[in-house]
C-alpha positions as semicolon CSV with decimal commas, in nm:
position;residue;x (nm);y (nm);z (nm)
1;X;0,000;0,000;0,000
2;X;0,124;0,338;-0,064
3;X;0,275;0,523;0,274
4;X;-0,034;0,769;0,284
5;X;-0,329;0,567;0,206
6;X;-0,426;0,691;0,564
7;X;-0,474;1,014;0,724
8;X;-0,485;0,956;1,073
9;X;-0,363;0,628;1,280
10;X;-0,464;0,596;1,629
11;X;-0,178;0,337;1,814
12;X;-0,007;0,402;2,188
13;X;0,239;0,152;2,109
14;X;0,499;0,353;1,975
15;X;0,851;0,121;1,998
16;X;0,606;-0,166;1,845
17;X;0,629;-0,544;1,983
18;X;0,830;-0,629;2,254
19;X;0,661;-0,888;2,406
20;X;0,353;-1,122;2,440
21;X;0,047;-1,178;2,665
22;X;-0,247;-1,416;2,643
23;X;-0,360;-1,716;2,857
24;X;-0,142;-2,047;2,825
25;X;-0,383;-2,058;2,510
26;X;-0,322;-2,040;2,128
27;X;-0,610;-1,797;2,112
28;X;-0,656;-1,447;2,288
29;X;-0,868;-1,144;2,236
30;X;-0,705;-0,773;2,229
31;X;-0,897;-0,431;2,237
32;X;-0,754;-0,074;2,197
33;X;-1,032;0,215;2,237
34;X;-0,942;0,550;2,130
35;X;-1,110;0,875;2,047
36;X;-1,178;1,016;1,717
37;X;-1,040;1,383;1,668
38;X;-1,307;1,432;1,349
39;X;-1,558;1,324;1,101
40;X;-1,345;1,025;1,008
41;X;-1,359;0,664;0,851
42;X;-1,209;0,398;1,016
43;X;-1,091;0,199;0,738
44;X;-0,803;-0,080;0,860
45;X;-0,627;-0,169;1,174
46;X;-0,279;-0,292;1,217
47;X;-0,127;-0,584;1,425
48;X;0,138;-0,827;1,461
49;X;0,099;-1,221;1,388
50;X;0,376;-1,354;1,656
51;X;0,411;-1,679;1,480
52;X;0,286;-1,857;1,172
53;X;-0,041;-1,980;1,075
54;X;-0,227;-1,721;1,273
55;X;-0,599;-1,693;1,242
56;X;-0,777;-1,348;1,289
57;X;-1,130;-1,160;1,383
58;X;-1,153;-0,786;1,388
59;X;-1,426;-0,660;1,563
60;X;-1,554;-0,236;1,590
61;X;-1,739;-0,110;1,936
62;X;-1,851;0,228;1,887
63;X;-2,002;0,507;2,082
64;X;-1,841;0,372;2,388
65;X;-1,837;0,665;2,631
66;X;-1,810;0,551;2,961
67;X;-1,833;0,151;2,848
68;X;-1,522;0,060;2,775
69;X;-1,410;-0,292;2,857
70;X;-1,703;-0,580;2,939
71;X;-1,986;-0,389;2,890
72;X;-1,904;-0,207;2,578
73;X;-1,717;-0,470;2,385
74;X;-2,083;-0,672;2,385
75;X;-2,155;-0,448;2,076
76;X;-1,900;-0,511;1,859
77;X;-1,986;-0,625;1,508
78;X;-1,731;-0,822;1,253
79;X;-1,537;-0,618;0,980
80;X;-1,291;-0,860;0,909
81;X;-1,155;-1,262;0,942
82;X;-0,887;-1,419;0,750
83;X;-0,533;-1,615;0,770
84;X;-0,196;-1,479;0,810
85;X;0,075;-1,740;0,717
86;X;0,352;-1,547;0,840
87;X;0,451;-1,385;1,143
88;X;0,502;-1,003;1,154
89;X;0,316;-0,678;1,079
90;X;-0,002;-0,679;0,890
91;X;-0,265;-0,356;0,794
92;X;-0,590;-0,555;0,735
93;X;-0,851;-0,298;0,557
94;X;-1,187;-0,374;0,649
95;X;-1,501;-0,526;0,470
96;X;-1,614;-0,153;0,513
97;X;-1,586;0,164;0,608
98;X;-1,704;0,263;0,949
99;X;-1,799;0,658;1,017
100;X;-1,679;0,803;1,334
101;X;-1,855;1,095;1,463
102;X;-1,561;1,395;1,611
103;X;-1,495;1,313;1,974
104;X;-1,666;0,936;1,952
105;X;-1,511;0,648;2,169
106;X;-1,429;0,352;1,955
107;X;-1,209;0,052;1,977
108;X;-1,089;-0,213;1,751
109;X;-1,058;-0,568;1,880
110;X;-0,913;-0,918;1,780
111;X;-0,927;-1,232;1,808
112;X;-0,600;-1,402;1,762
113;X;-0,580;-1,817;1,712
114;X;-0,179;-1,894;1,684
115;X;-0,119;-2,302;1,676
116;X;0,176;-2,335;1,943
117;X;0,158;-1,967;2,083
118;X;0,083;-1,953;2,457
119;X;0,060;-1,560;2,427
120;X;-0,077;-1,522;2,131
121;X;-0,115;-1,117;2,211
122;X;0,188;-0,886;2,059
123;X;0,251;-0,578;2,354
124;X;0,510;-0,290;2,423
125;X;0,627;-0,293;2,723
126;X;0,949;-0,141;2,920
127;X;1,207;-0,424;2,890
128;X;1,465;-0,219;3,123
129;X;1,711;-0,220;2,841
130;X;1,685;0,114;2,776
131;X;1,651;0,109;2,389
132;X;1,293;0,184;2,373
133;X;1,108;0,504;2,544
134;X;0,766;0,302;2,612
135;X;0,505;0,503;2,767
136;X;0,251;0,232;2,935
137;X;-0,046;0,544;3,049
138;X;-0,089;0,666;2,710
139;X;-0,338;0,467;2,579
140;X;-0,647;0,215;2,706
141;X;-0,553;-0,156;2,572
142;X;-0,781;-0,485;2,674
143;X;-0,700;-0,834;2,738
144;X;-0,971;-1,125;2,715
145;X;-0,954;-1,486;2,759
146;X;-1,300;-1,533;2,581
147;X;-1,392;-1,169;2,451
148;X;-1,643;-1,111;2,758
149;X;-1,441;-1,038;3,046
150;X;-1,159;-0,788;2,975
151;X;-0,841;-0,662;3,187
152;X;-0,753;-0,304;3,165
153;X;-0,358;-0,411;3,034
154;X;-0,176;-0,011;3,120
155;X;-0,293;-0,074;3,477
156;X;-0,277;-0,452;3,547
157;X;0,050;-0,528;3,294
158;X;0,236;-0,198;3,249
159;X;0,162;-0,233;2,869
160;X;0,021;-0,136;2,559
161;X;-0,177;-0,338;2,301
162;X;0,032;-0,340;1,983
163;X;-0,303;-0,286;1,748
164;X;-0,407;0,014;1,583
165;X;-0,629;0,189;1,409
166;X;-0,601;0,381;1,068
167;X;-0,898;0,649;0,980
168;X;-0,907;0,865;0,661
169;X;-1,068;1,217;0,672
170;X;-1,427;1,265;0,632
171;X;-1,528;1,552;0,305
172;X;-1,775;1,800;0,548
173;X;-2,095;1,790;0,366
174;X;-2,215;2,096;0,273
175;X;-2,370;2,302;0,545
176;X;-2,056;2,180;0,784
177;X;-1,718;2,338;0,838
């Protein structure tokens, strides 16, 4: 894809994976919620496969304000699925594109199936080595073991979610600035 297919992109993982999390289980589920700064469309997010053979759902909660986590991850519906047979970095565009009204709570989640990965769940973290500048309060990341209970990751893990979220600009419509 061309370098600026995307207007906006919407990550708190800035030094990228370091790490994994997940549940002594080849599959996980991963949230990120942020806040869009205008009349955008969500159009992709972005995430690592840690291994090979990975199998993926990406899910879109909107209007979250003030249900983040459990509660407001009920609502999610499916914009993309597919197979990843190589580990690393992958932009997945969506079936659609999803309009975000300015200021609007969102988040993207997955669901990641790795054969053989216990942690299926690529985070940033602060290794201590003191190559990466990893800021674990900037952003509100999710861990599930089944998609319905989630754990707040910045406050429970000291870490970020490596997943996120790439918006283009909305044209106003006329009538709007």
């Amino acid at each position: 894809e061309p370098a600026d297919n995307y207007d906006f992109i919407y990550q708190s993982d800035l030094c990228g994976w370091i790490g994994q999390l997940g549940y002594g289980e080849e599959a996980a589920w991963g949230a990120n919620v942020y806040t869009a700064a205008g009349a955008e469309n969500l159009k992709a997010a972005g995430f690592y496969a840690v291994d090979k053979n990975t199998d993926y759902e990406v899910y879109i909660a909107r209007h979250l304000n003030g249900k983040e986590g459990s509660s407001g991850f009920y609502s999610r519906e499916q914009v993309a699925r597919g197979h990843l047979e190589y580990a690393g970095f992958y932009t997945i565009t969506f079936d659609r594109e999803i309009p975000l009204d300015p200021g609007e709570r969102f988040a993207v989640i997955i669901r990641l199936k790795t054969p053989g990965a216990l942690h299926p769940i690529a985070i940033e973290f602060d290794a201590g080595d003191g190559r990466g500048n990893v800021n674990a309060k900037d952003g509100e990341g999710y861990l599930s073991y089944e998609g319905k209970d989630w754990v707040h990751v910045e406050n429970k893990q000291n870490c970020n979610v490596c997943l996120k979220a790439y918006t283009k600009a909305r044209p106003a419509q006329e009538g709007e600035e």
